[in-house]
C-alpha positions in Angstrom: 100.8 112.7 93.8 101.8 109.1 93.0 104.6 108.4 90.4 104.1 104.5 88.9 106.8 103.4 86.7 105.1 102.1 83.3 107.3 99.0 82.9 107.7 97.4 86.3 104.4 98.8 88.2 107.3 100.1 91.1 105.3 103.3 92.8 106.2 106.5 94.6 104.8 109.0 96.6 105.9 112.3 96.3 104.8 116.0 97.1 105.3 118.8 94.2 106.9 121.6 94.7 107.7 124.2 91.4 106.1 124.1 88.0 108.6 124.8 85.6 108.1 126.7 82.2 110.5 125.2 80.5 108.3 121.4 79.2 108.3 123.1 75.5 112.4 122.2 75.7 111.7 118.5 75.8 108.8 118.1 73.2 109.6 115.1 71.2 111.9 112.8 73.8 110.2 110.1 74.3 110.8 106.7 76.3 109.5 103.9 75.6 108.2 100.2 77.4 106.9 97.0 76.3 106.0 99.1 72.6 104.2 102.0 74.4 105.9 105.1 74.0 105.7 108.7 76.5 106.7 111.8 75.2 107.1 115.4 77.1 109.0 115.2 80.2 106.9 116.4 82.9 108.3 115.4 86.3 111.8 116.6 87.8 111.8 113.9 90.4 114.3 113.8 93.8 117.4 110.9 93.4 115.3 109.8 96.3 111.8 109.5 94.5 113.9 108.5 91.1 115.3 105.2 93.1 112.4 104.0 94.3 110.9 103.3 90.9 113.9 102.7 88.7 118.0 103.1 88.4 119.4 106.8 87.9 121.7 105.6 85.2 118.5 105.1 83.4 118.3 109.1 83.2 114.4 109.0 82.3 111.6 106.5 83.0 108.2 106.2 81.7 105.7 107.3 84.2 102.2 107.2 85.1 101.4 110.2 86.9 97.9 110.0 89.6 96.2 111.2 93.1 
């Protein structure tokens, strides 16, 4: 799957590997860009795949998600 970052259009490639069922936990957080807002966490991405598109002191990142 390909991870782009909402904001800044930086893109990752990366494989998935578990399906959590835990995404009830984070209904509500949301992160917003440019006055478009994403809610639900979906994604548990590698520092690796997490650098590529943004800054880990960031936390969370507002993400496309596509093949």
């Amino acid at each position: 799957m390909n991870v782009r970052h909402q904001c800044s259009g930086a893109t990752v490639c990366i494989t998935i590997t578990d399906c959590g069922p835990r995404t009830k936990e984070w209904c509500g957080e949301a992160t917003c860009c440019n006055g478009a807002c994403r809610t639900n966490r979906v994604l548990d991405l590698t520092p690796a795949a997490f650098s590529a598109i943004g800054n880990l002191s960031s936390g969370k990142l507002p993400v496309y998600i596509y093949e």
